[in-house]
C-alpha positions in Angstrom: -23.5 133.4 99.3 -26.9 132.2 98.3 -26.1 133.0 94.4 -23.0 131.4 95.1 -24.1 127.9 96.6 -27.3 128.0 94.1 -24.5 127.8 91.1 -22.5 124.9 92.5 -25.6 122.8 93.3 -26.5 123.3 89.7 -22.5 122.7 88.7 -22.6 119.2 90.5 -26.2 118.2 89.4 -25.0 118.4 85.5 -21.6 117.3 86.6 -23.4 113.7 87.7 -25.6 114.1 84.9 -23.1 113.6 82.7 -21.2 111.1 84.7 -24.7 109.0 84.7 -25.2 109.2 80.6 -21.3 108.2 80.3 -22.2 104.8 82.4 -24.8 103.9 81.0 -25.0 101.5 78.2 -25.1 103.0 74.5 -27.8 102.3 72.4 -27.3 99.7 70.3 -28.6 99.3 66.8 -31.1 95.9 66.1 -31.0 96.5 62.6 -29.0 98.3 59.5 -27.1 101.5 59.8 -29.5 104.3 59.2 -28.7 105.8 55.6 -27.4 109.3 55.0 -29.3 109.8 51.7 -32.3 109.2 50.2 -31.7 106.2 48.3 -28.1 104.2 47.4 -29.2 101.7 44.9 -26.4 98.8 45.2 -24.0 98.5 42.0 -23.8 94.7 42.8 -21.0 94.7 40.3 -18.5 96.9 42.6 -15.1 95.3 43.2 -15.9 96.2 47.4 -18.4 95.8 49.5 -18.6 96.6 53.1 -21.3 96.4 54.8 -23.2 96.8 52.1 -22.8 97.6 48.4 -21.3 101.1 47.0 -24.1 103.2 45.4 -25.0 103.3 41.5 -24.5 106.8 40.4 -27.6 108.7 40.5 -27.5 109.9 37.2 -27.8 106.2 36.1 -30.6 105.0 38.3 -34.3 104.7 36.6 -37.5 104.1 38.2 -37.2 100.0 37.7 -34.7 100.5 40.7 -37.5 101.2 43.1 -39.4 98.2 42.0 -39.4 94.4 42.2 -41.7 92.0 41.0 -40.0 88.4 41.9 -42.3 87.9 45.4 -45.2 87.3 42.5 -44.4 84.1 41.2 -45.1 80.4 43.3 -42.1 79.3 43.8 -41.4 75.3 43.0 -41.6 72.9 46.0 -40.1 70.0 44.4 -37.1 69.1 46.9 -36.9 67.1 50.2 -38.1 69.8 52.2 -41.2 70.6 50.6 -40.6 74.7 50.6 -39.3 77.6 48.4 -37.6 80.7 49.2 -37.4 83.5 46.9 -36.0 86.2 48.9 -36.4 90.0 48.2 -32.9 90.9 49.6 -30.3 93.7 48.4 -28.9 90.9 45.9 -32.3 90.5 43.7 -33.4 94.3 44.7 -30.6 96.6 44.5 -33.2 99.3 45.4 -33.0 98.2 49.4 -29.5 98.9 49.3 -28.6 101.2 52.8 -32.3 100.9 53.6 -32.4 98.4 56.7 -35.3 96.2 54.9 -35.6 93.2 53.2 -38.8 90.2 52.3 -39.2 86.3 51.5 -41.8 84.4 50.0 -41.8 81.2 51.1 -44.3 78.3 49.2 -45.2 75.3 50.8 -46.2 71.9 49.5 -48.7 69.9 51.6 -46.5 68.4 54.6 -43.7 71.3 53.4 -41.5 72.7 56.5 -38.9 75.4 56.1 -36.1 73.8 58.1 -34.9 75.2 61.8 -32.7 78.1 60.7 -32.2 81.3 62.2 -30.9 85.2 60.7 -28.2 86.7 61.9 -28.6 89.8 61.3 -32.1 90.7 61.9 -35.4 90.0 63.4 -38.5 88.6 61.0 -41.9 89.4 61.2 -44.3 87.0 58.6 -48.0 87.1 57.9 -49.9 83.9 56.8 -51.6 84.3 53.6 -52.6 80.8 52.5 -52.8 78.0 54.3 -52.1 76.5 58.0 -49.1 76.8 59.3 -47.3 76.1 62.7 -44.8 78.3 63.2 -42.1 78.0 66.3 -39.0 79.6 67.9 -36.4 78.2 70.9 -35.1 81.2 73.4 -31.6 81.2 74.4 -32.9 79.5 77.6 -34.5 76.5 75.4 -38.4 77.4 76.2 -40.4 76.6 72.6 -43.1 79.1 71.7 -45.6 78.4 69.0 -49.0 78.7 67.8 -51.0 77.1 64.4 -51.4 80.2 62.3 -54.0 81.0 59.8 -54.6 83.4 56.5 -54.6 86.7 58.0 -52.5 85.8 60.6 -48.8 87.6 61.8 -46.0 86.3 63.7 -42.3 87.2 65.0 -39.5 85.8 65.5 -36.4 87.8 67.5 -32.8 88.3 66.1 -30.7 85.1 65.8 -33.2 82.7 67.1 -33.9 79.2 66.2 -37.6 79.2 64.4 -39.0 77.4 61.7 -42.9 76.9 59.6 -44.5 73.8 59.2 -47.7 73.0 56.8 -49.7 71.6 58.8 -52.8 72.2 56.1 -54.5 70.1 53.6 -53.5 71.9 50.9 -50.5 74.2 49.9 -49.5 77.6 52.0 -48.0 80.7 51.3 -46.4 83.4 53.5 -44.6 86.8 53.2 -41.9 87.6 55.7 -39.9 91.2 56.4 -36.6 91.7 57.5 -34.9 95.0 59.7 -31.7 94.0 57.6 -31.2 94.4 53.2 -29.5 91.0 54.3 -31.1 88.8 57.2 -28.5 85.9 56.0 -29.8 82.4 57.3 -28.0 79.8 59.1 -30.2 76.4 58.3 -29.3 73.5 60.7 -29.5 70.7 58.7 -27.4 71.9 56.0 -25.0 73.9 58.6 -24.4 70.8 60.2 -24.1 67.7 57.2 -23.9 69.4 54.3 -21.0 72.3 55.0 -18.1 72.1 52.8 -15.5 71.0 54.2 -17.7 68.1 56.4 -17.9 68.9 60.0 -15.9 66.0 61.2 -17.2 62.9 62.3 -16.2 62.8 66.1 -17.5 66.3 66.1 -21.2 65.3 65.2 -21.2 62.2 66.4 -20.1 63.9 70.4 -22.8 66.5 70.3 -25.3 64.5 69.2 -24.7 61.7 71.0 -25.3 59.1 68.3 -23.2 57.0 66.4 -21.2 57.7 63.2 -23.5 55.4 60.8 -26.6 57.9 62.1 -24.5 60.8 61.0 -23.5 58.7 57.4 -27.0 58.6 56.7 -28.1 61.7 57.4 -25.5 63.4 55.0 -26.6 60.9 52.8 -30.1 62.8 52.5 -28.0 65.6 51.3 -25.6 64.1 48.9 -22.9 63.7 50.8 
């Protein structure tokens, strides 16, 4: 009788074992799908692509795959904003194809900012190299964090918020940032909201930002528009 009551308290101990793990949430990714091979470089020619790029054969991939040398040149600064990206994603290095992993460099010109903009698809951690910068995010529940950030210095900023750098230095500055995605993507504010094609239309703006239609003419004049 013992034997048998022993077995159904272990029975009904599993049994809501297993009814606890079904409940609870699943595990969610926060970055690329884990690859099922050592490497995938991306044949950025392919006809499809989802989510991400199908693989180059292997019998065609060389060493130059695994390497990329476009984070080493100062990128030019010569436009309104002052800043230049040159991104280290799966379009300029087919080698982080299925990886999960992507960088920026990102110049600044005395006074430079790189605009409010956020990645959808991944979180971004950034070291300081040169420079001063003040670098800021807003949480879904509007608080602003920030801090004035020096050579040597490392940040974050969490999936899909609002951030942005600012040189707040006398001279130029220079930072690397790293991605959990071969393709962060980047929604930038001020070109999201005046420079889209087709516009964003007038009443639109003008509502949610409670100003009038000339402020919103001039603005997208800064852009061309």
């Amino acid at each position: 009788m013992n034997m048998i009551t022993s077995s159904n308290l272990v029975f009904s101990l599993l049994f809501c074992l297993m009814v606890s793990m079904l409940l609870l949430p699943l595990p969610s990714n926060g970055a690329d799908p884990d690859p099922l091979q050592d490497f995938c470089v991306a044949d950025l020619n392919a006809s499809t692509s989802v989510n991400g790029f199908p693989c180059k054969p292997v019998s065609k991939t060389t060493s130059d795959d695994f390497f990329f040398d476009g984070l080493s040149k100062e990128g030019n600064t010569s436009n309104p904003f002052g800043v230049n990206l040159t991104a280290g994603n799966v379009l300029a290095f087919p080698g982080l194809n299925t990886l999960g992993i992507s960088m920026n460099r990102v110049d600044f010109a005395p006074g430079g900012i790189n605009p409010p903009h956020s990645h959808p698809r991944a979180s971004e951690s950034g070291v300081v190299i040169e420079g001063k910068l003040l670098v800021g995010f807003v949480t879904t529940d509007n608080v602003f964090h920030s801090k004035v950030l020096s050579a040597g210095q490392m940040f974050v900023i969490p999936r899909g918020l609002v951030h942005f750098q600012l040189n707040v230095g006398e001279g130029k500055a220079l930072t690397f940032t790293a991605f959990n995605s071969q393709l962060p993507g980047a929604v930038v504010l001020p070109l999201t909201l005046f420079a889209s094609m087709p516009s964003i239309p007038d009443q639109v703006l003008t509502k949610a930002l409670q100003v009038d239609k000339d402020v919103i003419n001039t603005i997208r004049s800064k852009f061309g528009f």
